[in-house]
C-alpha positions in Angstrom: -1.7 -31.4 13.7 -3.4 -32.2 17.2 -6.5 -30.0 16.8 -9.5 -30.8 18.0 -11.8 -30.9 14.7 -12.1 -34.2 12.5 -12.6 -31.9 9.0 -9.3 -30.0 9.2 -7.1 -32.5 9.5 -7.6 -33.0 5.9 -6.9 -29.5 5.0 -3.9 -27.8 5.0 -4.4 -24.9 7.9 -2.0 -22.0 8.6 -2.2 -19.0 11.1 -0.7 -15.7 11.1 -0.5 -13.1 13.4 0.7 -9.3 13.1 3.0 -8.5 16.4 4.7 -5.5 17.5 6.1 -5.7 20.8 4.3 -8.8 22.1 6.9 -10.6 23.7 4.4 -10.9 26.7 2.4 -12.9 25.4 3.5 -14.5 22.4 5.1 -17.8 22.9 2.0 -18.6 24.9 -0.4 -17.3 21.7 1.8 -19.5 19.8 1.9 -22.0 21.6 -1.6 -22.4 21.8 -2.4 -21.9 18.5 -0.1 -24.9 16.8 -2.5 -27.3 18.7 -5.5 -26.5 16.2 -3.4 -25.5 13.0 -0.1 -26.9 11.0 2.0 -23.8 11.3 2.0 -20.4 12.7 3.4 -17.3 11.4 4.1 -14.1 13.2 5.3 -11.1 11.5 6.7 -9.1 13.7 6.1 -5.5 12.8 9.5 -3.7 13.7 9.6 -4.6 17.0 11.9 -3.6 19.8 11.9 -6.5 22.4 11.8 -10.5 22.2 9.1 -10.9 20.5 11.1 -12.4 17.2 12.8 -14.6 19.6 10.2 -16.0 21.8 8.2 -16.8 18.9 10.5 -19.0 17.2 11.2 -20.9 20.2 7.7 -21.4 20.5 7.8 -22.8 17.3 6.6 -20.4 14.5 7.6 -19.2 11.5 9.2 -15.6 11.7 8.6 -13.0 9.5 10.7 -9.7 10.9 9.8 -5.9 9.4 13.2 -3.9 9.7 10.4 -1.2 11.0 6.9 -0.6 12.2 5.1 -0.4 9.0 1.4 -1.0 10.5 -1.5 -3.7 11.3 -2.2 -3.3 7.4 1.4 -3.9 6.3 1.6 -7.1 8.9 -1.6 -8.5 7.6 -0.8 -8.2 3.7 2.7 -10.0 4.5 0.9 -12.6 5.9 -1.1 -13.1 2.9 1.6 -12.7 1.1 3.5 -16.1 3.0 0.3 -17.9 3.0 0.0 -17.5 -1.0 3.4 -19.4 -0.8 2.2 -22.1 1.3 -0.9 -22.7 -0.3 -3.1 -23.6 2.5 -6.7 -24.9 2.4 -7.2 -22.4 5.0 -5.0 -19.1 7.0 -6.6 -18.0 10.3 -5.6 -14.9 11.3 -5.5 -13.7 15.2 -4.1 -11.3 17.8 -0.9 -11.7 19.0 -1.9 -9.9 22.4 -4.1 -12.6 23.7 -7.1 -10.6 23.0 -8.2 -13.9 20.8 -8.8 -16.9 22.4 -6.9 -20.2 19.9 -9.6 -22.6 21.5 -12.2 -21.1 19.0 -9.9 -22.1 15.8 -12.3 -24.6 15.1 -15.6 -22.5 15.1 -13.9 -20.4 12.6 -12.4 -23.6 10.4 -16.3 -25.2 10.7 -17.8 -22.0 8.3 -15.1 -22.1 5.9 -15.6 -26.1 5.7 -19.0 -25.0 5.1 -17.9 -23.2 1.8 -17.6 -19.7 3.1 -14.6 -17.8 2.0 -14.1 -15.2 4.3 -14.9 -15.6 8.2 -15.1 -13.0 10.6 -15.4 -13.1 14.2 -18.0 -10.9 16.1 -17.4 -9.7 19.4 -21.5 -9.0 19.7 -22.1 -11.6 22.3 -19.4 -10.3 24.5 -20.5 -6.2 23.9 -20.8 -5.7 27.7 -17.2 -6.7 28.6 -16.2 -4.1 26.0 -14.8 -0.9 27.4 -18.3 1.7 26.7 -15.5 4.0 24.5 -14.9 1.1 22.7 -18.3 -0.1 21.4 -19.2 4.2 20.8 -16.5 3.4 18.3 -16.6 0.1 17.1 -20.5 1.3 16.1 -19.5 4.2 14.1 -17.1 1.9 12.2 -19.2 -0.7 11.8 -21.7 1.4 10.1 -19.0 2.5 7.5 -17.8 0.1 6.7 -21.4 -1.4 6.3 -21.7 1.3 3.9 -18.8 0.6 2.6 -18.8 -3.0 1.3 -22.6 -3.4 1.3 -22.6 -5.9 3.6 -24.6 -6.1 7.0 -22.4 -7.1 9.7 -22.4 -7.1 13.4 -18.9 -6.6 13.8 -16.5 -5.3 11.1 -13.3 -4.4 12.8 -12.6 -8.4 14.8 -8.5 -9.4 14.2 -9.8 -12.8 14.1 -10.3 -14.2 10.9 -10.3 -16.7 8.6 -9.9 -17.1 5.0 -10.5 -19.8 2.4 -7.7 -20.5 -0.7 -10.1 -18.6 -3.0 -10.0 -15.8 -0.4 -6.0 -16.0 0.1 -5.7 -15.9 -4.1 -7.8 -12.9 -4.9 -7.9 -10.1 -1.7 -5.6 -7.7 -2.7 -5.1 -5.1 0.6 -3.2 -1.7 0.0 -4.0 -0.2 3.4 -0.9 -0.1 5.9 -3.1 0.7 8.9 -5.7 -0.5 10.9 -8.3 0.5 8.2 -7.4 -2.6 6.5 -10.0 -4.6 8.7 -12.7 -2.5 6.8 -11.1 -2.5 3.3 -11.0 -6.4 3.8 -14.9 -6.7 4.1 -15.0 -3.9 0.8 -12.6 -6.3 -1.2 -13.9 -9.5 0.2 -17.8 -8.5 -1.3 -15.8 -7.0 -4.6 -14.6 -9.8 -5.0 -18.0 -11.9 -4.5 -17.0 -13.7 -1.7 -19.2 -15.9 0.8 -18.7 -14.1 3.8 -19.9 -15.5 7.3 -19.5 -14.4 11.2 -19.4 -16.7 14.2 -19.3 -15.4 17.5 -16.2 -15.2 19.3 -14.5 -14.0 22.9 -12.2 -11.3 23.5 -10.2 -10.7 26.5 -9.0 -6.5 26.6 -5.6 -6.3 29.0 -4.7 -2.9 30.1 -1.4 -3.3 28.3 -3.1 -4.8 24.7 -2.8 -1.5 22.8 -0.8 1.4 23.0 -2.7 3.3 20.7 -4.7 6.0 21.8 -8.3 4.9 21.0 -9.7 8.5 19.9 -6.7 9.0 17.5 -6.9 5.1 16.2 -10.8 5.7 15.8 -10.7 9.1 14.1 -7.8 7.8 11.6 -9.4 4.6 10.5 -13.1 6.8 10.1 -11.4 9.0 8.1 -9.8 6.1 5.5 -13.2 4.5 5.5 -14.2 7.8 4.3 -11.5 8.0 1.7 -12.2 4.4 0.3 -16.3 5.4 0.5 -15.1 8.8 -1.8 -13.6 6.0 -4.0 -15.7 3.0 -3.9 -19.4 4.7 -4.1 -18.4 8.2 -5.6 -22.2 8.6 -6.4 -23.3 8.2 -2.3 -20.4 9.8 -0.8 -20.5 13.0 -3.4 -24.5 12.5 -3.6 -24.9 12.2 -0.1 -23.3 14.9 0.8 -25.0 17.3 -2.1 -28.4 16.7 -1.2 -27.4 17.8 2.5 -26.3 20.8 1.2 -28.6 21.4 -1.4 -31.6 21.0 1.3 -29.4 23.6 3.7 -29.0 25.9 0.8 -32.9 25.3 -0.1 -33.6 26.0 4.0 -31.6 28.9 3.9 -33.0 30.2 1.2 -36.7 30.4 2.9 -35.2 32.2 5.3 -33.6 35.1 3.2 -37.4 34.9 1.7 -38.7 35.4 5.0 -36.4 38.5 6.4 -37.2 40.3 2.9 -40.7 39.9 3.0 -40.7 41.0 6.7 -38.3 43.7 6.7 -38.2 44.5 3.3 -34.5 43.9 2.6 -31.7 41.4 1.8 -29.9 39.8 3.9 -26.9 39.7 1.9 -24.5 37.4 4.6 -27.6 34.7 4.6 -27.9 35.3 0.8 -24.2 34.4 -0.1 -24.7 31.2 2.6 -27.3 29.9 0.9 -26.0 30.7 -2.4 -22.7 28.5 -1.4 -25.0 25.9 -0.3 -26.8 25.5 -3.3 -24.0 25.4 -5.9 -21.5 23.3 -3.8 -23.8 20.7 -3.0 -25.3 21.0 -6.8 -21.6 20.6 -7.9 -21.0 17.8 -5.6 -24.2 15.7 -6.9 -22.3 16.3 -10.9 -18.8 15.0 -9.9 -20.4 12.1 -7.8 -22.7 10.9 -10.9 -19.6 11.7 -13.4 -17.2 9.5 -10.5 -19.5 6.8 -10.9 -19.5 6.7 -14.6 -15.9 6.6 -14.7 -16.2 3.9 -12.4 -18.5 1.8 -13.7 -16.4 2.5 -17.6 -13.1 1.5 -15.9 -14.7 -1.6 -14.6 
């Protein structure tokens, strides 16, 4: 291996890298990366151009998906290969040169430092981010914050890096791109050391051809989904005591049209009725949820 840092060369480092129709920029990604790592492995994700080809000319490893299964799918196969490899350490990075390879070894440093589970953060660099972007990444961020209990600065960063320990015992089931947050959830499950170092990224018009506001609202809404799952007791108590205090609010208003007019409001009435006993009921099943949980576990 011809990287740069004196530690890794005596650990065994891999990279992966989810791709779906990269061929653009993939046997220069690749390329790039070998220098600080001692094998790279793309998983192409059901592509339809060179990328496959390119990248095993470059010199990876190719993993091909028959179809486009998703980021989520890409990233668990590429566990999956680096559980057979038994590395020291698997770095995980864009295939669209969003990621820049030189920074390998900032990511390699923490882990040598005895974290487990590295993730870049794009803080540094917020201004070159697209406004839309950051609206997003914040809202995410917060979830996913919520989430795993853990205060990050950036949770959603492709560039990662994980130690054995890590590779052994993160077990992903998300296909998509929510897979980035339920990482971070699994990672402080599992009582991981977790760690950021700041990173670089470089958005080309042509790195995504997902539309941001239908990528954003679908991940949001898996957070949610794993936060229903994870925390039943915030989610489902969370979302009671806002409706209990609507129902509550409400109420003082039906008081306040029948003491001044001198009859019921029977629309308001049945509102805050349905306030009251949904958000009551939601309060039960999140504290029953979380027994259940905490009895399974």
């Amino acid at each position: 291996m011809s990287g740069a840092m004196p530690e890794s060369s005596k650990h065994k480092v891999i990279a992966g890298m989810p791709a779906f129709n990269e061929e653009k920029y993939i046997g220069t990604m690749v390329l790039n990366t070998k220098k600080y790592v001692d094998e790279v492995i793309v998983v192409d994700d059901g592509s339809t151009d060179n990328t496959s080809e390119i990248a095993r000319l470059a010199g990876a490893v190719v993993v091909r998906q028959p179809t486009n299964r998703g980021y989520g799918a890409a990233i668990q196969s590429i566990l999956a290969e680096a559980r057979k490899r038994d590395p020291d350490v698997l770095v995980i990075l864009d295939a669209d040169a969003q990621h820049n390879p030189q920074e390998i070894p900032s990511l390699l440093n923490s882990i040598h430092d005895g974290h487990d589970f590295v993730i870049g953060s794009r803080e540094k660099q917020r201004s070159k981010i697209p406004f839309y972007r950051r609206v997003g990444q914040k809202v995410l961020l917060h979830s996913t914050n919520i989430l795993s209990r853990k205060r990050l600065t950036d949770s959603e960063c492709g560039f990662r890096a994980f130690s054995r320990k890590a590779i052994s015992v993160l077990e992903l089931r998300e296909n998509g791109m929510a897979v980035s947050a339920e990482t971070v959830a699994e990672a402080a499950k599992q009582g991981l050391k977790v760690a950021q170092v700041p990173v670089s990224v470089v958005y080309n018009s042509d790195s995504s051809t997902l539309n941001p506001v239908a990528h954003g609202l679908g991940v949001f809404t898996r957070i949610l989904v794993m936060i229903s799952e994870r925390r039943p007791l915030f989610f489902f108590g969370l979302a009671g005591a806002i409706l209990v205090i609507l129902g509550i609010i409400t109420s003082v208003r039906v008081l306040q049209i029948l003491s001044d007019v001198g009859v019921l409001p029977v629309g308001t009435t049945m509102v805050a009725v349905l306030f009251l006993v949904i958000g009551i009921f939601s309060i039960f099943t999140g504290i029953i949820l979380r027994a259940l949980s905490v009895r399974r576990n």
